[in-house]
C-alpha positions as CSV (number, residue, x, y, z in Angstrom):
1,X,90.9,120.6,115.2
2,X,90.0,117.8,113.3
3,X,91.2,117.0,109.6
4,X,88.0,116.1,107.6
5,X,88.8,114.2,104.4
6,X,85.5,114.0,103.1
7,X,86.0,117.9,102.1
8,X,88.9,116.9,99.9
9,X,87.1,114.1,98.2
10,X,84.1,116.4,97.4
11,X,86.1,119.1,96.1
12,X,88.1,116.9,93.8
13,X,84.7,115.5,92.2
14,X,83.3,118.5,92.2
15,X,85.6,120.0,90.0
16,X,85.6,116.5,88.1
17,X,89.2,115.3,88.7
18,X,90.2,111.6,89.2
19,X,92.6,110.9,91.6
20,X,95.3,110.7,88.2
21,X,94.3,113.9,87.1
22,X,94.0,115.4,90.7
23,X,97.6,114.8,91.4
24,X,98.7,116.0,87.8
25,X,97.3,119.3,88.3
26,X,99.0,119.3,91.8
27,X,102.2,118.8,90.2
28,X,102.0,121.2,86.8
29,X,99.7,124.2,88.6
30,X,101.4,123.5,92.4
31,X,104.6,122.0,92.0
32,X,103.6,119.3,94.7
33,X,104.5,115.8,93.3
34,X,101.9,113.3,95.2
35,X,101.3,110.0,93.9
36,X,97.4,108.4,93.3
37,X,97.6,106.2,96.7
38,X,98.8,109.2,98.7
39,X,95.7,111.1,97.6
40,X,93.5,108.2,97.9
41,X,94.8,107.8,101.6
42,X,94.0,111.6,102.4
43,X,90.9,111.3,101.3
44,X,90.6,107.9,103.3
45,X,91.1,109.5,106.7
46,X,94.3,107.1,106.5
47,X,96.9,109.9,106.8
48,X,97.3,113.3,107.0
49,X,98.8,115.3,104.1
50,X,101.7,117.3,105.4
51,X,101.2,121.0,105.4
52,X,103.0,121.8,101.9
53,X,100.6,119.2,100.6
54,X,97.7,120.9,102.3
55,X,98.7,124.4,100.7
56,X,99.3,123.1,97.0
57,X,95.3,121.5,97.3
58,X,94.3,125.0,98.7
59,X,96.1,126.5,96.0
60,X,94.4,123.9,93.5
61,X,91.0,124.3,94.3
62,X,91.1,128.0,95.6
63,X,90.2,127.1,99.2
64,X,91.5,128.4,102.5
65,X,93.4,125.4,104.6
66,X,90.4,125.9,107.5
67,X,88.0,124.5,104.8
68,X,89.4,120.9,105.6
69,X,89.1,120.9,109.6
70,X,86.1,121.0,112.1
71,X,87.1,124.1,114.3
72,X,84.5,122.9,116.4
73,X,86.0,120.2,117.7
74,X,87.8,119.8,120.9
């Protein structure tokens, strides 16, 4: 499976959320602290957020954790 980070990006401006505000609602709705370059870099392809990460965005923007990976690919 393959992590696709454009997914995270588009759901964040979808739901019109900067990268501040994105990882304030992580924190006060999740209780997953993650900093503005962290974010930036998931959504960069530049690293992977580790899987309590990947459940509080799930949690944030009511999507299931296979919404952010190509099951497709080998």
């Amino acid at each position: 499976m393959k992590f696709l980070p454009n997914r995270l990006r588009e759901l964040r401006l979808m739901h019109k959320h900067s990268l501040t505000t994105a990882c304030r609602m992580l924190e006060v709705r999740c209780g997953y602290r993650a900093g503005r370059t962290s974010f930036y870099n998931w959504e960069k392809g530049k690293t992977l957020p580790k899987i309590n990460a990947l459940l509080a965005i799930c949690e944030l923007y009511g999507v299931e954790p296979a919404h952010f990976f190509d099951t497709k690919a080998s």
